[in-house]
C-alpha positions as CSV (number, residue, x, y, z in Angstrom):
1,X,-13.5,14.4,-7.9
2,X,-10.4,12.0,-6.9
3,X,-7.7,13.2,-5.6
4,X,-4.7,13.1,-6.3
5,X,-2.3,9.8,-5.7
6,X,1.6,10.0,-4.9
7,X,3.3,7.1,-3.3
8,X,6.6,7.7,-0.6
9,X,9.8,6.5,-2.3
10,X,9.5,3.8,1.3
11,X,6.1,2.2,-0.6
12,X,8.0,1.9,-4.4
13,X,10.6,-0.1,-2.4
14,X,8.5,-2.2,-0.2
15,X,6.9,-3.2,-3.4
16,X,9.5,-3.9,-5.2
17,X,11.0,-5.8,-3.1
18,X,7.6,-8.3,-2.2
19,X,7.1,-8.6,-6.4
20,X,11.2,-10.1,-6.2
21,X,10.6,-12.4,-3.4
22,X,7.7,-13.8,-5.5
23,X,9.6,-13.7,-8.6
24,X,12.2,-16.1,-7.3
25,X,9.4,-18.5,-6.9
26,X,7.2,-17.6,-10.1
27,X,7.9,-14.9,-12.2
28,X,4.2,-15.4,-14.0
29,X,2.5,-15.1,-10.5
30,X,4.8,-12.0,-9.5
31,X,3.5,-10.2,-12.5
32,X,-0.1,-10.5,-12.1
33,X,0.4,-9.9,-8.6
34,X,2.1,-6.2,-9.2
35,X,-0.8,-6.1,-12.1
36,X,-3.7,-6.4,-9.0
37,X,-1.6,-4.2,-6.2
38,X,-1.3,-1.2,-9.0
39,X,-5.0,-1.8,-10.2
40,X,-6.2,-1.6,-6.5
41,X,-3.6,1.4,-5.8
42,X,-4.9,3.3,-8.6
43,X,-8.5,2.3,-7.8
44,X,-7.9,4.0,-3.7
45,X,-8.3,8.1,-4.9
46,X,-11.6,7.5,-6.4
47,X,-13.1,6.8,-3.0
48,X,-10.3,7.2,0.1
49,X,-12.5,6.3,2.7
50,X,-13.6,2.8,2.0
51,X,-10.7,1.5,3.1
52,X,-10.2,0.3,6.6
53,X,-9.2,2.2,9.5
54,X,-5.5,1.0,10.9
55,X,-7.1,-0.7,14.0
56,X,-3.5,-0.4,15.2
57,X,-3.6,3.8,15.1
58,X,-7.1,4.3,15.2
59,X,-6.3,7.7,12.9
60,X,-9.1,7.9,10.1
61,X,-6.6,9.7,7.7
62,X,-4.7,6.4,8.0
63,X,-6.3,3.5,6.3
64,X,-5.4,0.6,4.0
65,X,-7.0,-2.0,1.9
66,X,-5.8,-5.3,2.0
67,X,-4.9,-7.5,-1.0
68,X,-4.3,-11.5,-0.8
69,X,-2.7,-10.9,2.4
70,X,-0.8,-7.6,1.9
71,X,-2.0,-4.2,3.7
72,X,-1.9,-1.2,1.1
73,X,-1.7,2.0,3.9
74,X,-2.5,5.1,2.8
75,X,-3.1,8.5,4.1
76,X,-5.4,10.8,3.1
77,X,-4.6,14.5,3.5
78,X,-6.9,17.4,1.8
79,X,-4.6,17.7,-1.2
80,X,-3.7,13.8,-1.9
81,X,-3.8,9.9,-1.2
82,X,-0.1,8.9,-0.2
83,X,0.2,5.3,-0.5
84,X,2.4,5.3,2.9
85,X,3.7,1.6,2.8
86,X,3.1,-1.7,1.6
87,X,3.9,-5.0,3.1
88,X,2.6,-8.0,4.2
89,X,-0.2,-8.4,6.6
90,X,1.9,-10.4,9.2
91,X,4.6,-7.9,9.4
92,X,4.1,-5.6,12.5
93,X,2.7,-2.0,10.2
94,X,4.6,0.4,12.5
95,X,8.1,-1.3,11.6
96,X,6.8,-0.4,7.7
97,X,5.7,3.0,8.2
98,X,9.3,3.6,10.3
99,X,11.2,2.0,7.7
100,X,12.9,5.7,6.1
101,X,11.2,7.3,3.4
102,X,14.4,8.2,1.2
């Protein structure tokens, strides 16, 4: 059974603010692009574990999947899947997962 999904407040703003940097450039392309990062956020409870380990942390609670070049981290506890940031796959993760949650 999946488990349940919640996402920190940190994630809904990191994502918002990537799908309005692409906007200014194409509003089409910003649309399908939150379209694929909620399909493959919604598609992470199902089966947690496929996704990568952070090579970064090493923690195998901590994982993400990557999506044309953004990292999707997530941790898995017993209860849920907290999507714990999103940003772009350049950007150093620990300055996104220290980035506060509120």
């Amino acid at each position: 059974m999946a488990l349940p999904i919640r996402s920190a407040s940190r994630a809904a703003r990191q994502l918002e603010t990537i799908i309005e940097y692409i906007a200014a450039d194409s509003p089409r392309y910003a649309a399908v692009f939150a379209k694929r990062i909620m399909q493959a956020v919604r598609a992470i409870p199902a089966n947690p574990e496929m996704g990568r380990i952070i090579p970064e942390y090493g923690d195998t609670k901590l994982r993400e999947k990557i999506l044309h070049g953004y990292r999707i981290v997530y941790r898995i506890t017993p209860q849920t899947v907290e999507i714990a940031a999103i940003c772009h796959g350049s950007r150093l993760i620990q300055n996104a997962l220290d980035e506060p949650s509120e």
